[in-house]
N, C-alpha and C positions, 0 to 999 in steps of 0.2 A: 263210968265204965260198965258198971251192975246195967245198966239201960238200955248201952249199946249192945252187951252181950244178949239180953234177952228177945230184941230187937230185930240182931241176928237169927237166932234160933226161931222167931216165930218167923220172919221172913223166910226158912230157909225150909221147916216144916212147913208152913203155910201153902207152899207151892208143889211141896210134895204132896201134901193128903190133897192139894185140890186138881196133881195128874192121876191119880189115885182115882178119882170121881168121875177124870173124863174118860178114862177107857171104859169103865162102864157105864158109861152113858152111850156111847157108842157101839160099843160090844152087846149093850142090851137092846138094841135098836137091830141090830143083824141078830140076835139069836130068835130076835121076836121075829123080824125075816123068815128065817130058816123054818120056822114051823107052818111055813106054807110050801116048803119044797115038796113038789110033786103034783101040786093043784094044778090043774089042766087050763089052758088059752082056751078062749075065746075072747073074741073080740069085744069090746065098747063092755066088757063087764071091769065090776069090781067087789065078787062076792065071795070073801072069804071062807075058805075049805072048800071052796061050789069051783070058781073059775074067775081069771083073772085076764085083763088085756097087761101088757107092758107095763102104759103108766098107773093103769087101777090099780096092778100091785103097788107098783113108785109110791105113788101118792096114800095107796092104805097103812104102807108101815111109815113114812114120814108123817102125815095124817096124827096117825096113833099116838105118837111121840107129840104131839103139839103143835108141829112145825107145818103149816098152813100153806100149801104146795098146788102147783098146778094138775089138772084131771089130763091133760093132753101132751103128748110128747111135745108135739111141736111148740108147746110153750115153756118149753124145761131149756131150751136156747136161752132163755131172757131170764133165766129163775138164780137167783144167786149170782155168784159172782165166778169169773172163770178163773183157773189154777191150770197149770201147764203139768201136761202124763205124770211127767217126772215126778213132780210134786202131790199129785193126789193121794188118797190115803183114804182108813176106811170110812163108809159115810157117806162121801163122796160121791158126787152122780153122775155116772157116763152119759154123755148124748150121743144117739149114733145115727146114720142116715137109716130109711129105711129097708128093705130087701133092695133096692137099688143101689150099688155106691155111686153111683155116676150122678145120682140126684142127690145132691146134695144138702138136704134139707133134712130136719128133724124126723124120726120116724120109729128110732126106739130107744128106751132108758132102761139104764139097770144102778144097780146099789156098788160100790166098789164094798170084795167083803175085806181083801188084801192087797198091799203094796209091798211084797217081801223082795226087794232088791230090783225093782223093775217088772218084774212076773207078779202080774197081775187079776186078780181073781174078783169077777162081779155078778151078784146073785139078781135074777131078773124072769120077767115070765115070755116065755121066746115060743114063736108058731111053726119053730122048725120040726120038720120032720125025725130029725134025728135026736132033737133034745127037747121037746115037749112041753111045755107050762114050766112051772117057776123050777127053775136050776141054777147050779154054779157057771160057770163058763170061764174059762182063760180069753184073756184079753189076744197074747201075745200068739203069734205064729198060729191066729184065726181070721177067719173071713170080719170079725169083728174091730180086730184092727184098723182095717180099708176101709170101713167105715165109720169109726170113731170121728165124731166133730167138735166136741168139748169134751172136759172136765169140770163140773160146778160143784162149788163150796157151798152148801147149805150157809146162808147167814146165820141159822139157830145153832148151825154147829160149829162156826165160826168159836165160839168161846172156848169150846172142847177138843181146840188143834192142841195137842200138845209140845209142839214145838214151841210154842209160845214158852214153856217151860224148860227149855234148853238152853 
């Protein structure tokens, strides 16, 4: 009985301290993000604090973290594995078309930073006029919507879903 009780308790802590390790794993991955908010676009770069295209940012903070990622939007269609809006969470990598929605093909990436109940928040480096190099951005009720064409699950972050703990 002494066996199974103990058995329990480390199963039961075990799962807790290792949700415990994945928000920060994650949460350190976007605050590492965040300390490029403001760095200015340009295109085909990837020069931290200097200037950043979409995916040179994408790929500088996954990069960083270990997780061995593609340099080109249009290759972040095939990178991981897809999860449906509903289900993404932070981490997470939007694909979206690019300044066209009607072409439908890969053309910018950003970080999901939140999933708070559907409204949706993703940090990314954007050549719009109105929002400059690396920013936050709302998913929801933007021109970013119309354009959304995946959701990819990093496989490195795969391990750090904490649902898996629920």
């Amino acid at each position: 009985m002494k066996l199974l009780l103990a058995l329990f308790v480390f199963f039961v802590f075990g799962f807790s301290m290792a949700q415990d390790s994945v928000s920060v794993q994650v949460d350190s991955l976007l605050e590492f993000a965040k300390k490029q908010l403001g760095v200015t676009y340009q295109y085909g770069t990837s020069k931290p604090g200097v200037s950043f295209d979409c995916s040179g940012f994408t790929s500088y903070v996954y990069r960083s973290f270990g997780i061995n990622c593609p340099r080109t939007s249009s290759e972040y269609i095939h990178f991981g594995s897809k999860v449906e809006l509903e289900a993404c969470q932070k981490g997470d990598c939007l694909v979206f078309t690019g300044t066209n929605p009607s072409n439908r093909r890969a053309g910018h990436v950003g970080i999901v930073v939140e999933n708070n109940d559907g409204i949706i928040q993703f940090i990314h480096c954007s050549s719009a006029k109105n929002h400059y190099g690396v920013v936050i951005s709302s998913l929801n009720g933007t021109k970013y919507a119309e354009r959304l064409l995946e959701v990819r699950r990093i496989s490195e972050l795969e391990s750090y879903d904490t649902s898996l703990f629920n």
